[in-house]
N, C-alpha and C positions, 0 to 999 in steps of 0.2 A: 335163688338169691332174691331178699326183700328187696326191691330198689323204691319200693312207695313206702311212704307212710298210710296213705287214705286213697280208696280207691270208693272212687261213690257211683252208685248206679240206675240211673234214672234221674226224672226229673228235669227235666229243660224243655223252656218253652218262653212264651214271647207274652208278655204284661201288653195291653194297651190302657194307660192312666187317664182317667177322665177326673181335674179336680172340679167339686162340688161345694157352694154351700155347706148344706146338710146332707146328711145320707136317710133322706125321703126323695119321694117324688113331689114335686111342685106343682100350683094348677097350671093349667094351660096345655099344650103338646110342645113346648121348647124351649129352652132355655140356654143363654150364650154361656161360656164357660172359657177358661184359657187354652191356652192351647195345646192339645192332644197328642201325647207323644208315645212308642212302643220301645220297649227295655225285652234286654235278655231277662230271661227270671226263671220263675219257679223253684222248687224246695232244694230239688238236686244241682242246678245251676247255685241258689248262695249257698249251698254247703261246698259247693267244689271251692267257686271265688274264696268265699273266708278261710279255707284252709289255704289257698294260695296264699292269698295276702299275709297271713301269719307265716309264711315260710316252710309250712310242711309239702314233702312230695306229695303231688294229689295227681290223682288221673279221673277223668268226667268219662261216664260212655255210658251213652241214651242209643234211640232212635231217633231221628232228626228228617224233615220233610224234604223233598228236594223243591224247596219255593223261597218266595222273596221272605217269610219269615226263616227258613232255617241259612240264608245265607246271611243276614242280620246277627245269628248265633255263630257262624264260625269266623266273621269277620270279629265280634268280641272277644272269642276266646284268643285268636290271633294277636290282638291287641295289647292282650293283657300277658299273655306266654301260657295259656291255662291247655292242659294237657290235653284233650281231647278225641277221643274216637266213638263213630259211631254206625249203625244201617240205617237202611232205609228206612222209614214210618210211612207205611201204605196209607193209611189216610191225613199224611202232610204235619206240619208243626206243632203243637199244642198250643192253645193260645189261653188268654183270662182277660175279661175287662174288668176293669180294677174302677170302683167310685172311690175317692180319697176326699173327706170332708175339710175344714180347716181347723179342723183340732187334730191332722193327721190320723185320723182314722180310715181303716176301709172294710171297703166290702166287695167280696169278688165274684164277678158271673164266668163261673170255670168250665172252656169247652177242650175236655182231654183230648178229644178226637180221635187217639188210637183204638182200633175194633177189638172186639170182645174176643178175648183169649190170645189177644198178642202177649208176646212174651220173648225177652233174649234169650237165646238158644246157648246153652253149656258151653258148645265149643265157643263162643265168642266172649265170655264172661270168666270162663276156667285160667285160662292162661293169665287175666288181670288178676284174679284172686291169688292165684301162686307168687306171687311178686307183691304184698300188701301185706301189712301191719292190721289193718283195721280196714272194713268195708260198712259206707253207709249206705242204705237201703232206700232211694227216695220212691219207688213206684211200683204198685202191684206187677208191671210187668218182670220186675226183676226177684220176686220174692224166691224163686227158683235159686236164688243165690246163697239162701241164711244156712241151706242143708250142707254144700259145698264148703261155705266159711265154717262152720263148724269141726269138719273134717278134717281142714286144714289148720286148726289152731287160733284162725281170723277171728278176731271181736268182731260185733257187730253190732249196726246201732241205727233204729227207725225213729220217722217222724211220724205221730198220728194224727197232726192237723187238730183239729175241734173234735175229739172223736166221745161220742156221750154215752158213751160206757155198755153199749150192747150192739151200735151195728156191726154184723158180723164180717163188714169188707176188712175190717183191723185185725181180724186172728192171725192171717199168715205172718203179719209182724211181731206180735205181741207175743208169738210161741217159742221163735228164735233170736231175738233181739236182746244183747246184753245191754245197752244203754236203749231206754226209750222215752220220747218226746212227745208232748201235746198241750194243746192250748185250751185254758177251762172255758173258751167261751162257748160249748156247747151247753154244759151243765155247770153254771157257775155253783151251785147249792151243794154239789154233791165232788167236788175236788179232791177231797183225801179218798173217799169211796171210789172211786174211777180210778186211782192210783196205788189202790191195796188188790183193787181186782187185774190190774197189769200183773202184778206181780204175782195172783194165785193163777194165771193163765198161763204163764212161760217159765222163761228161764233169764228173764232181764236181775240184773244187779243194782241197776241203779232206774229210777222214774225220776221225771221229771214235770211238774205241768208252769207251765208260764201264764200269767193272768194279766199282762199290760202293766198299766200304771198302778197295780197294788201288788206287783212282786211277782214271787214264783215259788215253788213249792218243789221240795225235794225226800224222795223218800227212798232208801237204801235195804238188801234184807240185812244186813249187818245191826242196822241202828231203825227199830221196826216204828216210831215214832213219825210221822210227818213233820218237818221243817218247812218254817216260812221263811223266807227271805226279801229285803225291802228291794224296790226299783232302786236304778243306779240315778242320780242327779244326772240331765243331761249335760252335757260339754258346751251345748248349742243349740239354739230354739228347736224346735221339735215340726216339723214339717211331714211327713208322711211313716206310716207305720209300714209300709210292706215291705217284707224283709227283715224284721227284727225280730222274728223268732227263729230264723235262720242262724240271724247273728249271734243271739242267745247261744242256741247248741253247738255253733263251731266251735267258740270260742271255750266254751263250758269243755267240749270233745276234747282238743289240742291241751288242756294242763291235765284232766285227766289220762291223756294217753301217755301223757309226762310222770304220771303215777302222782300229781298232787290230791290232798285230800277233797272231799268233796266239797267242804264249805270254801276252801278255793275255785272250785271249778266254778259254783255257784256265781260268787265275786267275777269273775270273768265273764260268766256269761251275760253277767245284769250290765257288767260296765260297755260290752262289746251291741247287746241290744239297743243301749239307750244310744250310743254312736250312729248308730244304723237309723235313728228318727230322724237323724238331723238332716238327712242328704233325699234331695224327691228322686220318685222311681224308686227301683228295686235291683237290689245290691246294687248300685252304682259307686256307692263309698263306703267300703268295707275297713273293719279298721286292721292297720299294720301290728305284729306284735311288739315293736317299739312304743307306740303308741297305746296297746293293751297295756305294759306293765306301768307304763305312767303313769295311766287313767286309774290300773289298780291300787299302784303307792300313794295318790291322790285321796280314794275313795277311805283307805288306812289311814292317813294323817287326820282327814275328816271325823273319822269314827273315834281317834285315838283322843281329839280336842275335844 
């Protein structure tokens, strides 16, 4: 029996935000800054959160450190009712220091921490995928999973981060991923190129790349054309980007898994992104799906004047 909709695997970890000026180094050796604070996060953490807060069954299950970051992670997901299981992580939490500039930009110094060739082991990941609609992919450790989903009927759906179109650490997702995600800030020149080759690599249905404040881009094999699509206005001054490409794909996830078309799902993911700048830290204020449709019937009457 399905009792999940979204079963997401991997990905959780602990942000520490340092805001900045600018996102340079300054002269001197230091510079006072406000004050420093550590957020649950990472990719698989806001995809679990934004399908919660949107009301789908969602279940999270990482590796998780036994330290003062992973008990940080379970007092959140306590918090919030967010489904969680997870092992051990022999070498402790994942962590990132995150610079956020004040144009809400960042940039992040990513220490994964997990050793080379850790990976969830079948029996702990089989039993959640037999109960799930759909499973998202957040970490090489779980890439062991796309073979399993397949098998079972499961969609399946990765994020590839900045990925510029040849490092080979992206094939394991790009081979079996029906929906897949990325951000063109590695190769901003080369965008539709990096999204026609997603698709001559695997078996994804639908690419996605997100590009910040000049939209995002969608490309389907049904409709072989690249599609642009605009930023959503935001709701609310704009204060920190981390986490709004998370927000982007949940939300974009949740109508397509409702079977709406794509240029809906699109619409959702731009208005659920631009929500997400408005709140400092990462996923701290995800948006409700009350709140999505409003935002969307909003962004229609906009278009429609």
């Amino acid at each position: 029996m399905r009792d999940l909709d979204v079963l997401v695997l991997g990905g959780v970890g602990i942000d520490t935000i340092v805001r900045v000026p600018t996102l340079s180094v300054p002269p001197g050796d230091f510079l006072p800054v406000a004050p420093i604070h550590d957020y649950v996060a990472h990719s698989g953490n806001g995809v679990a959160l934004g399908f919660h807060a949107l009301g789908l069954r969602t279940l999270l299950a990482d590796f998780l450190g036994d330290d003062p970051m992973g008990e940080l992670v379970l007092r959140r997901y306590a918090a919030v009712g967010l489904d969680f299981t997870h092992l051990p992580a022999p070498g402790g939490t994942p962590r990132a220091v995150n610079l956020v500039d004040a144009q809400g930009r960042r940039f992040s110094f990513f220490d994964g921490r997990h050793p080379h060739g850790l990976a969830l082991p079948p029996e702990f990941y089989l039993p959640l995928l037999e109960r799930t609609r759909h499973v998202h992919i957040a970490a090489t450790h779980a890439v062991g999973a796309f073979a399993e989903a397949r098998r079972l009927g499961v969609t399946a759906s990765a994020d590839i981060h900045a990925w510029d179109g040849e490092n080979p650490w992206a094939l394991p997702f790009l081979r079996d991923a029906d929906l897949v995600f990325f951000s063109a800030q590695a190769a901003p020149d080369r965008v539709d190129e990096i999204m026609r080759r997603v698709l001559e690599l695997g078996r994804a249905r639908v690419v996605v790349a997100t590009e910040g404040a000049a939209g995002s881009r969608v490309l389907t094999r049904e409709q072989p054309q690249v599609r642009r699509f605009p930023v959503a206005a935001p709701q609310r001054p704009v204060v920190d980007s981390n986490g709004a490409g998370d927000a982007f794909s949940t939300a974009f996830m949740s109508r397509w898994l409702a079977g709406d078309p794509v240029e809906e799902c699109m619409r959702a993911g731009a208005v659920s992104g631009a929500y997400a700048c408005g709140a400092a830290g990462t996923h701290e204020d995800l948006i409700t799906a009350a709140a999505l449709d409003t935002a969307i019937a909003g962004t229609r009457a906009g278009a429609a004047a």
